[in-house]
Structures are given as C-alpha cells and as structure tokens.
C-alpha positions as CSV (number, residue, x, y, z in Angstrom):
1,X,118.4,-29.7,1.7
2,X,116.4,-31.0,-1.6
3,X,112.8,-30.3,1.0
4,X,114.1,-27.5,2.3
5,X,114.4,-25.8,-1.5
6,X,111.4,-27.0,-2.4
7,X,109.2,-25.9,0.6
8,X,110.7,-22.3,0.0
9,X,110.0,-22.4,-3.7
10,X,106.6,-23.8,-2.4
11,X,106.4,-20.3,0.0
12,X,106.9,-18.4,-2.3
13,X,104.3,-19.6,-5.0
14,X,102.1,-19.1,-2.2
15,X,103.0,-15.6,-1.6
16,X,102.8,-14.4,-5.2
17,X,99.0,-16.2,-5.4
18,X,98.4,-14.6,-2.0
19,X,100.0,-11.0,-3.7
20,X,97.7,-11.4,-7.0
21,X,94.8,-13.0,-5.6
22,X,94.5,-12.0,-2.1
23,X,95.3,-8.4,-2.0
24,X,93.6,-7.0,-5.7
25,X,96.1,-3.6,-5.7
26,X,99.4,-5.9,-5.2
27,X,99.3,-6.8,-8.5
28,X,98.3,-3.5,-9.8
29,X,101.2,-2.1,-7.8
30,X,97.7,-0.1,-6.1
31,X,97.6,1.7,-2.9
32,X,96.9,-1.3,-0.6
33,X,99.0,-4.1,-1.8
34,X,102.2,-3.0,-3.1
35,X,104.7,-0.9,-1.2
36,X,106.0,2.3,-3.3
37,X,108.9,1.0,-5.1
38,X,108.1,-2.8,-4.8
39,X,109.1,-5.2,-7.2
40,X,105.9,-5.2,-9.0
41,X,106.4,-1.0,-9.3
42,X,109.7,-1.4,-10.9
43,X,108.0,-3.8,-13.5
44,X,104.8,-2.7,-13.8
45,X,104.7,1.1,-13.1
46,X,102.2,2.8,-10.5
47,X,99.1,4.6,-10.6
48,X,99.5,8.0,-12.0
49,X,98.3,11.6,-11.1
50,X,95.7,13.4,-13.8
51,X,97.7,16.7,-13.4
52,X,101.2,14.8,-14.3
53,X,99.5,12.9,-17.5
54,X,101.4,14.6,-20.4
55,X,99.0,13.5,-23.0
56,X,95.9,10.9,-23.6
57,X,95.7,8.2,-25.7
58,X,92.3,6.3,-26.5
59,X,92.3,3.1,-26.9
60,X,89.0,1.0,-28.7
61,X,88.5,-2.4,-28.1
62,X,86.7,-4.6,-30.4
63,X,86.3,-8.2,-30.4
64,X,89.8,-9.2,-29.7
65,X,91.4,-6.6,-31.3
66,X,92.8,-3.1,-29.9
67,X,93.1,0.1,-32.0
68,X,96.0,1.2,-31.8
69,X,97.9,-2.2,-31.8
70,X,101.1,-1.1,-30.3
71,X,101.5,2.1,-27.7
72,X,104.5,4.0,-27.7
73,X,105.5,5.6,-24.1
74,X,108.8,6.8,-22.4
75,X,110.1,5.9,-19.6
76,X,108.8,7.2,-16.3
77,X,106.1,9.2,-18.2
78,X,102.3,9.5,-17.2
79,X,99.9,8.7,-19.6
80,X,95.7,9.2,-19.7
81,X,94.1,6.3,-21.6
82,X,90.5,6.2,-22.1
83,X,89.5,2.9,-22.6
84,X,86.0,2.5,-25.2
85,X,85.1,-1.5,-25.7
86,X,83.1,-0.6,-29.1
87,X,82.9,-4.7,-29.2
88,X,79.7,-7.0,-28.9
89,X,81.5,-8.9,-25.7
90,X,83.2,-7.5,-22.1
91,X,86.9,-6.8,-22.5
92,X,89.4,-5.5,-20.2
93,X,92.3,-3.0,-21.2
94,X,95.2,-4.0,-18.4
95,X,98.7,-3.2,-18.3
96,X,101.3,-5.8,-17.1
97,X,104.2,-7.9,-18.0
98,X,103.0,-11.0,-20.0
99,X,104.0,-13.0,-16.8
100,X,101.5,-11.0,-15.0
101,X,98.7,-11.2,-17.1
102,X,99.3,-15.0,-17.9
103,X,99.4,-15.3,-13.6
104,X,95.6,-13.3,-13.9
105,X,93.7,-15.4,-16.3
106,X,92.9,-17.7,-13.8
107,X,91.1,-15.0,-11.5
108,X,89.4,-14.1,-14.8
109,X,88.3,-17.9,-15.2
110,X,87.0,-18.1,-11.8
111,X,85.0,-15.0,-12.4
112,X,83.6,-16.4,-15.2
113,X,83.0,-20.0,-13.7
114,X,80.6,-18.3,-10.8
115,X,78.8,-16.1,-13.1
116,X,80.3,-13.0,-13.3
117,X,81.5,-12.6,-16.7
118,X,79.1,-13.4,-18.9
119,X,79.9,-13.1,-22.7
120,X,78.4,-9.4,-23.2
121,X,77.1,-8.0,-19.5
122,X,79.4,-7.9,-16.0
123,X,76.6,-9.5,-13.7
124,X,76.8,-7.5,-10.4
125,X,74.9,-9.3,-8.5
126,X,77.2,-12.4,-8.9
127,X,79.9,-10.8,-8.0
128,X,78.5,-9.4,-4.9
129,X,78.0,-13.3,-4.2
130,X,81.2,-14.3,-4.6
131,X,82.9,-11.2,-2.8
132,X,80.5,-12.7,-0.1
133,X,81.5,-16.3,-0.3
134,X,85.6,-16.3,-1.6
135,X,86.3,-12.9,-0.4
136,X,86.9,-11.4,-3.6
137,X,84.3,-10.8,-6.7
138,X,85.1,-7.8,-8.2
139,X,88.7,-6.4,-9.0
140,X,88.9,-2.8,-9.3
141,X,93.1,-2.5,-10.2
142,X,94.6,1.0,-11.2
143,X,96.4,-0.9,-14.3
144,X,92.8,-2.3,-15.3
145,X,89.6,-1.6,-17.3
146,X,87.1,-4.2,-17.1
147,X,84.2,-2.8,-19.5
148,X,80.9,-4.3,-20.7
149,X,80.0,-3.4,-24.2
150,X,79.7,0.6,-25.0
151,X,81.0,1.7,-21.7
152,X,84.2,3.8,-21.3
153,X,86.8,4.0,-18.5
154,X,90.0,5.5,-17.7
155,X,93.4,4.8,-16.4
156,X,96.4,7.3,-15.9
157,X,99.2,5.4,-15.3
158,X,103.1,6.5,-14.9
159,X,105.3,3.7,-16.7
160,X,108.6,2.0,-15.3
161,X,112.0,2.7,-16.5
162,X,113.2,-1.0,-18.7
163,X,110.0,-2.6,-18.8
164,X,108.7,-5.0,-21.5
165,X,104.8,-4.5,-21.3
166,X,101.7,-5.4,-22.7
167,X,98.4,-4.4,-22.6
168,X,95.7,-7.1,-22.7
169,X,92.5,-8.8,-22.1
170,X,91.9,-11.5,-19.9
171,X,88.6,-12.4,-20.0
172,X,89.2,-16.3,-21.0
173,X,89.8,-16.9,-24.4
174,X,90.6,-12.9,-25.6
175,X,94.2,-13.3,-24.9
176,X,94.6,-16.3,-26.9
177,X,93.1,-15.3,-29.8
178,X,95.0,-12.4,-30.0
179,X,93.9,-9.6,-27.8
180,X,97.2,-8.2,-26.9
181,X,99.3,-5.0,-27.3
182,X,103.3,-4.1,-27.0
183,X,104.4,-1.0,-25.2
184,X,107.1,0.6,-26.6
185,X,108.8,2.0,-23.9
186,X,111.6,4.8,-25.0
187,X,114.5,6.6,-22.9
C-alpha cells in the first residue's frame, strides 16, 4: 500500500514537471497547456483580452527591485502592464503563486547553465541550441516578461477570484535577493 502511495505521489511529481517544463503555456495557464478553467487558471488567472483591460499599470524593474512594490487588482479584472527593465542586468516580470515561481527557477537555472541568460543580454543563438538539443530554449508564457536591459514588453492578464500572487523574477539569484512583488487582490 506504502509503494503504491509513493509511486502515485511519484506520478504525479512527474506530471507537474511534465506540466511546467514540458508544455511552456501549462504553467502560464496559455493556450496550449492549460485547459480553460484548470487548476492552474483558478490560481493563476489566464491571458487577457486588450479590449477588456480596464486600465494599465507600468511596472520598472531595476536591479532587483520593482517600482511599484505591491500591485493592487480585483478579482476577475483585466489588467495591461507594461513591463520596462531600466536595470544594468535581464529580469523577468511574471505572475504566479510563490509555489509556482519557486517550481520555475530551476528552468531559469538551466537556461542560464547552457548560455542563455547571460548577466545583461538573452543570447539567442543559445537558445536556439538548446530548443534544438532539450526541446525547449526559449519560454514565451502569457504571465511572463523576460527583458534584457532597456527593452519593454507587455502582458494583459485577467486575475483569479482568492488568489495570493506575486509578481517576480527568476533569473537565479533576483528572487532571492528580493525581487518580488504582492498582489493585492480585492472583491
């Protein structure tokens, strides 16, 4: 019974990696992994529609720090953020439970490890090698901004009813030292 127990707890370990890692939108609760109204929706949110965004919110990102430091949203409502990285290094603006993001750092790390994050520039051509060799490189998420140093990017995303959120950087190292942001989510 014991093995039995632990060879479903096993499976299903498995099938979360496989949701984060294998299938990049799953964990982004995108188009191609996540059903509508999966468990990740109903934590996460879902991509959102420009013409149902009711306002924008611009978000800077220096080294390890966000401006603002806390975001305040209500429930079910679509926001517009347009993400600047006014920092010296890459950082990434993503939305997700701390769980979530703490399950992405390592995807971050392995990106790093083959060369594709270097400390101030994304190096494309790396990632084309990995995409090539692991069958992923690059993720390209609804809930994410991945943004070398002066760029600007945008996410419009609708937020879950009873969600505790964050918004955070996972290129190794940033989250640690304090590149992180609460969601207020209100009724």
């Amino acid at each position: 019974m014991a093995k039995l127990k632990l060879s479903h707890a096993i499976a299903a370990a498995a099938l979360a990696v496989t949701a984060i890692y294998g299938a990049p939108q799953s964990w982004a609760a995108g188009a191609h992994g996540a059903k509508h109204g999966s468990d990740t929706t109903m934590k996460i949110g879902m991509p959102g529609k420009a013409s149902a965004a009711t306002r924008t919110i611009n978000v800077v990102m220096t080294d390890n720090a966000y401006d603002p430091k806390s975001i305040a949203v209500k429930e079910g409502e679509t926001v517009r953020f347009v993400v600047r990285n006014a920092g010296e290094f890459v950082h990434e603006f993503a939305i997700a439970t701390g769980a979530l993001h703490e399950a992405h750092r390592p995807e971050m790390m392995k990106m790093m490890e083959n060369g594709i994050l270097e400390a101030d520039r994304i190096n494309w051509d790396a990632a084309k090698k990995m995409q090539a060799t692991m069958g992923h490189g690059m993720h390209k998420e609804a809930n994410s901004q991945l943004l070398e140093p002066g760029k600007t990017g945008e996410i419009i995303w609708t937020f879950p009813k009873h969600a505790k959120l964050e918004f955070a950087c996972n290129v190794p190292g940033h989250y640690e030292t304090g590149m992180v942001g609460k969601f207020k989510l209100k009724h």
